[in-house]
C-alpha positions in Angstrom: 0.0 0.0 0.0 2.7 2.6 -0.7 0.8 4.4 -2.9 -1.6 5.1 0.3 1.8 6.2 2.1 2.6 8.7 -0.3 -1.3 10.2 -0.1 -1.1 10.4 3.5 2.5 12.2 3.4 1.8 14.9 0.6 -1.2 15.7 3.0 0.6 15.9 6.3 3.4 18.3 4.1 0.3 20.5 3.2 -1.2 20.7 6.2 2.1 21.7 7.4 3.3 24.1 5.1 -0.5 26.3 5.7 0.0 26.1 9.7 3.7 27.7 9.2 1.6 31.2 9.3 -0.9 29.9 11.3 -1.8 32.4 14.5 -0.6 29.5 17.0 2.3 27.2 17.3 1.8 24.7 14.8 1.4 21.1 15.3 3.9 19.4 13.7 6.9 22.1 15.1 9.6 20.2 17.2 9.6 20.7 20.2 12.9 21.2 22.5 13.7 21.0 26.1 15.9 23.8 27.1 15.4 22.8 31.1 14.0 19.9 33.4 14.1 19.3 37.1 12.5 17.7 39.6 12.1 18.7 42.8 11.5 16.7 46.0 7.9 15.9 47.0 6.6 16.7 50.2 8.8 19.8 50.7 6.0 22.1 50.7 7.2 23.5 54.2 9.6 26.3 53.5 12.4 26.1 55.6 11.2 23.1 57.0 8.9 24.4 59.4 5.6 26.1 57.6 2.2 24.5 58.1 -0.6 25.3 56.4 -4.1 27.3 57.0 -6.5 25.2 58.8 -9.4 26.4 57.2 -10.9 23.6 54.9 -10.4 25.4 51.7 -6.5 24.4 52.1 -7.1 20.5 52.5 -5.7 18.4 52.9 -3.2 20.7 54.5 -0.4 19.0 52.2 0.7 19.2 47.8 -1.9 22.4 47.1 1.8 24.2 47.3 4.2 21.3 46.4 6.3 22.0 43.3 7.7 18.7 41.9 8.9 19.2 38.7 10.2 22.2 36.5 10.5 22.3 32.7 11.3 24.6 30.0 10.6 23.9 26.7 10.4 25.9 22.9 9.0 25.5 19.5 9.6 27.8 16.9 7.1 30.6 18.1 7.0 30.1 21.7 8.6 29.1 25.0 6.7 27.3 27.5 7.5 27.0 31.2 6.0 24.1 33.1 5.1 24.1 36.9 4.3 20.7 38.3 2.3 20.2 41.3 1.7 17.5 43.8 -2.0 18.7 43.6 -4.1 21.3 42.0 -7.6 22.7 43.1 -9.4 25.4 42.1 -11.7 26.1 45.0 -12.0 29.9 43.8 -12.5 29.2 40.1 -9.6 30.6 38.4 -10.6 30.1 34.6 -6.7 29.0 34.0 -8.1 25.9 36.4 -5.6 26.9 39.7 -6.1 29.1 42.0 -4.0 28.0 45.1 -0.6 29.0 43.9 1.2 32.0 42.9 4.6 31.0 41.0 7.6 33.6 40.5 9.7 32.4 37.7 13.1 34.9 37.8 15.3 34.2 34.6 19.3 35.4 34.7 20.2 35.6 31.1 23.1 37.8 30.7 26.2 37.9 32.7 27.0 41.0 34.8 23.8 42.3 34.9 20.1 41.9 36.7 19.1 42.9 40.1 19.8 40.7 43.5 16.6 42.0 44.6 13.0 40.7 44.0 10.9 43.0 41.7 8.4 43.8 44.8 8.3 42.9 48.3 6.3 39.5 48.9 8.6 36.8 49.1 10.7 38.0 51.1 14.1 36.9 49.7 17.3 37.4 47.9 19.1 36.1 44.9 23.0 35.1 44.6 25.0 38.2 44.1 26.4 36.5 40.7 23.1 35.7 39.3 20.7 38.5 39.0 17.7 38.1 37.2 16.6 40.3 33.7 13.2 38.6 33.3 10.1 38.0 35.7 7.3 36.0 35.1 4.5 36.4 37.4 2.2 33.2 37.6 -1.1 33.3 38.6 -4.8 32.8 37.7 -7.4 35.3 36.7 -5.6 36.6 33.6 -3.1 38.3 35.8 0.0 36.2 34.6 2.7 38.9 33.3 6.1 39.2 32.4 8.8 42.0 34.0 12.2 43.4 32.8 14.6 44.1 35.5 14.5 47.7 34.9 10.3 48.2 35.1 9.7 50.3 38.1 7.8 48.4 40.3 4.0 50.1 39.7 4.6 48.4 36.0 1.5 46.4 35.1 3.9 43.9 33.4 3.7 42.3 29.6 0.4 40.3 29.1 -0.3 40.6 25.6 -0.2 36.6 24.0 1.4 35.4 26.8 -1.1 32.5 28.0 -1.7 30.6 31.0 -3.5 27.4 31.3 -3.5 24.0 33.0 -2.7 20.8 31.0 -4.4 17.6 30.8 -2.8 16.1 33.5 -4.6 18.1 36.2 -1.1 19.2 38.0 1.0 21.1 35.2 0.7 25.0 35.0 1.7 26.1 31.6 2.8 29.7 30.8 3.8 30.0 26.7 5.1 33.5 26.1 6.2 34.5 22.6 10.2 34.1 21.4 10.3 37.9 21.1 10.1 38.6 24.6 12.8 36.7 25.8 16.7 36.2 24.6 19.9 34.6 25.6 18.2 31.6 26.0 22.3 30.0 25.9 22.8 31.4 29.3 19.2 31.3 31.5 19.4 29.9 34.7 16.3 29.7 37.0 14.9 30.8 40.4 11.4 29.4 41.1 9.4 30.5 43.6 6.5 29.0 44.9 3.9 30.8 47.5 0.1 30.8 48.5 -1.6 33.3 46.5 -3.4 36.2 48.6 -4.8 39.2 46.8 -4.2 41.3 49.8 -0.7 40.1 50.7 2.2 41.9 49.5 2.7 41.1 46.1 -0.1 38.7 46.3 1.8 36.0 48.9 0.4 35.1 51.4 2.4 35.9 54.6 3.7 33.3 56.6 3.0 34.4 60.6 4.2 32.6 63.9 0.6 30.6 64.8 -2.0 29.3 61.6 -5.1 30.5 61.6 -7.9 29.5 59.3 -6.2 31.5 56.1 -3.2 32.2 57.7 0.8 29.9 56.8 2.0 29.2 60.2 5.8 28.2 61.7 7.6 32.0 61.0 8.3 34.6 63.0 5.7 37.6 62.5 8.4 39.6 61.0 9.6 40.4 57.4 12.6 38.4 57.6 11.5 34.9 57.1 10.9 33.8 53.4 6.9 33.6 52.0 7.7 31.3 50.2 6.7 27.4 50.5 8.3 25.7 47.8 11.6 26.5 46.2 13.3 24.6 43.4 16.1 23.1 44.7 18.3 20.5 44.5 17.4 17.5 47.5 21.0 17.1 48.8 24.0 19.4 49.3 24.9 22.9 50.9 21.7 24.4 48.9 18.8 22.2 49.9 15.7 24.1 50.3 15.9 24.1 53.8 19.2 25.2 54.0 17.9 28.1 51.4 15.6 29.4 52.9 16.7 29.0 56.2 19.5 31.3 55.8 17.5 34.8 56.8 18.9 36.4 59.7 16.7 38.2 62.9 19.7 39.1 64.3 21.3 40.7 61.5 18.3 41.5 59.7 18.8 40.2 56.4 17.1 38.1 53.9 17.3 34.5 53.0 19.8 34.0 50.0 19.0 31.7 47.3 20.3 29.6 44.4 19.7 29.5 40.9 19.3 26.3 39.0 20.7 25.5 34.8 20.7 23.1 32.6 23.2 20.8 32.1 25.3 22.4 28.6 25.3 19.1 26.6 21.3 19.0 27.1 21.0 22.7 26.4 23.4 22.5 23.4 21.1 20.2 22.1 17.9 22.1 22.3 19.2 24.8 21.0 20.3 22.6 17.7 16.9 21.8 17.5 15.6 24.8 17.6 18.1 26.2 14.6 17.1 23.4 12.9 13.2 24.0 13.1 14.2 27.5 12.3 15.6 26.8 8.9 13.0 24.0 8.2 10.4 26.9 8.9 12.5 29.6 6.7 13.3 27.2 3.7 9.4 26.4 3.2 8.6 30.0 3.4 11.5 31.1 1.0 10.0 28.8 -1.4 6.3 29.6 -1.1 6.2 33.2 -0.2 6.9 34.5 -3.8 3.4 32.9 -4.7 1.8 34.0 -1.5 3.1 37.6 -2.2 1.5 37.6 -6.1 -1.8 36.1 -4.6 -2.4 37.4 -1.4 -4.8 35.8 0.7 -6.2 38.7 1.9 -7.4 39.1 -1.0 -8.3 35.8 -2.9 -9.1 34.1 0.3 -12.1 32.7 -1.1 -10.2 30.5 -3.2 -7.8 29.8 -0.4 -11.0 28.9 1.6 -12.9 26.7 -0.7 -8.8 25.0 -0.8 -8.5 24.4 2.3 -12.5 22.7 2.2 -11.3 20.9 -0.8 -7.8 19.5 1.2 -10.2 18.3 4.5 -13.0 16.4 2.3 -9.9 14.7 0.5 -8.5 14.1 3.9 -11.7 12.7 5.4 -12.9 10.6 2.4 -8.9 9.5 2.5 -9.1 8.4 5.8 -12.4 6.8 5.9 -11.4 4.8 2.9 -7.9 3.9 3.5 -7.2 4.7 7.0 -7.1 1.1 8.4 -4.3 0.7 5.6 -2.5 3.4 6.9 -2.5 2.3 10.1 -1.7 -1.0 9.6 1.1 -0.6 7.3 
């Protein structure tokens, strides 16, 4: 059934050379993974001694705030950062499907540059001297998900436009895809995320975390400013920068804030992606070289009836293709 091979191929090449201007990431783009970790389960307690709100909203009292696995992944349009949790519910009815969390993803891309500080007050934390951080993403629900530069004053509303939010199939992944365009130096990113329990009225929307809980209030801090708001940090499990050790490193005494770690990924995996994404780059550029000329001399803003009753003409093909000789195709 060759002949059935080659009708199912010219298709898929079609199909694919129309969704290379399509208004989202097309289908058949490869994807690359610039950056995966996981991060220890059942560390959702700060320095190691944060307890949840007791009010029943927050049960089971355990996972709501568990990050356990980072990743960071492109196409050819778009980036997409992916925050695992142990468990995801939506009591408030977020439309993105979360509304427990609020997730600070800090990116240090260039060398020498960046600010130590966060971009508000919330979390309550520093960053390693020799990483400072250029980009910001702010992750929550509600549409409120933006993106910072290190040099936006802090009254900012931040960059929303097409970057998009949304939980994944699997019930537990919180995907942010911002646009290519926003973010460089992809070569040199390394990572601080943050996570915290999202409060409208806490500073910077975390939820502080006091000495006693309460109903709605984090409990094991110390009522002060000092101690970190923030409940899940990725980290490695063993080593001088644990989580614990992380976070625990804020001083009452000396009245400083806790210092933490970036995270990278390792440079044979990164040199990889990034291979991958040239070459998607000059798959993408080649089919355009060769197909713009006509697109240019028949624009389909202006003939796009005859690019709709096309692209009509290619699915009933398709369908009557499939229905005829799709068990072929499969089984061949």
């Amino acid at each position: 059934m060759l002949w059935k091979k080659w009708f199912f191929g010219v298709a898929a090449f079609l199909i694919m050379i129309f969704s290379a201007w399509g208004p989202v990431s097309p289908a058949w783009a490869l994807e690359a993974v610039l950056f995966e970790m996981e991060d220890p389960s059942g560390d959702d307690f700060g320095p190691g001694t944060y307890r949840y709100p007791t009010g029943a909203i927050f049960a089971p009292q355990k996972g709501l705030l568990d990050l356990i696995k980072f990743k960071v992944t492109a196409d050819n349009k778009f980036y997409y950062f992916d925050t695992t949790m142990a468990r995801i519910s939506n009591p408030w009815g977020a439309p993105e499907g979360f509304s427990h969390p609020i997730i600070n993803i800090y990116i240090d891309a260039y060398p020498n540059e960046g600010k130590t500080e966060t971009f508000r007050e919330g979390a309550y934390v520093d960053f390693d001297l020799d990483h400072g951080w250029e980009y910001f993403i702010k992750v929550t629900g509600w549409k409120k998900t933006a993106l910072y530069g290190y040099k936006d004053l802090t009254g900012a509303p931040g960059l929303k436009k097409d970057i998009e939010t949304r939980l994944l199939e699997d019930g537990k992944t919180i995907r942010v895809k911002v646009p290519q365009a926003y973010l460089a130096n992809p070569e040199n990113w390394y990572y601080y995320v943050l996570v915290g329990s999202l409060d409208g009225a806490g500073p910077d929307n975390f939820r502080p975390v006091m000495a006693q809980t309460s109903l709605w209030q984090l409990g094991g801090g110390t009522n002060t400013n000092y101690d970190p708001n923030v409940i899940d940090l990725l980290a490695p499990e063993k080593g001088a920068k644990t989580q614990q050790a992380q976070l625990g490193s804020y001083s009452l005494k000396n009245g400083t804030l806790a210092v933490i770690s970036p995270v990278a990924a390792e440079p044979q995996q990164l040199a990889g992606a990034l291979k991958k994404l040239g070459k998607l780059a000059r798959i993408e550029d080649g089919i355009k070289g060769f197909f713009m000329p006509f697109f240019n001399k028949y624009s389909p803003s202006r003939y796009y009836p005859v690019y709709i009753a096309g692209g009509l003409a290619m699915g009933i093909v398709l369908l009557l293709g499939w229905v005829n000789f799709g068990k072929y195709f499969k089984n061949s």
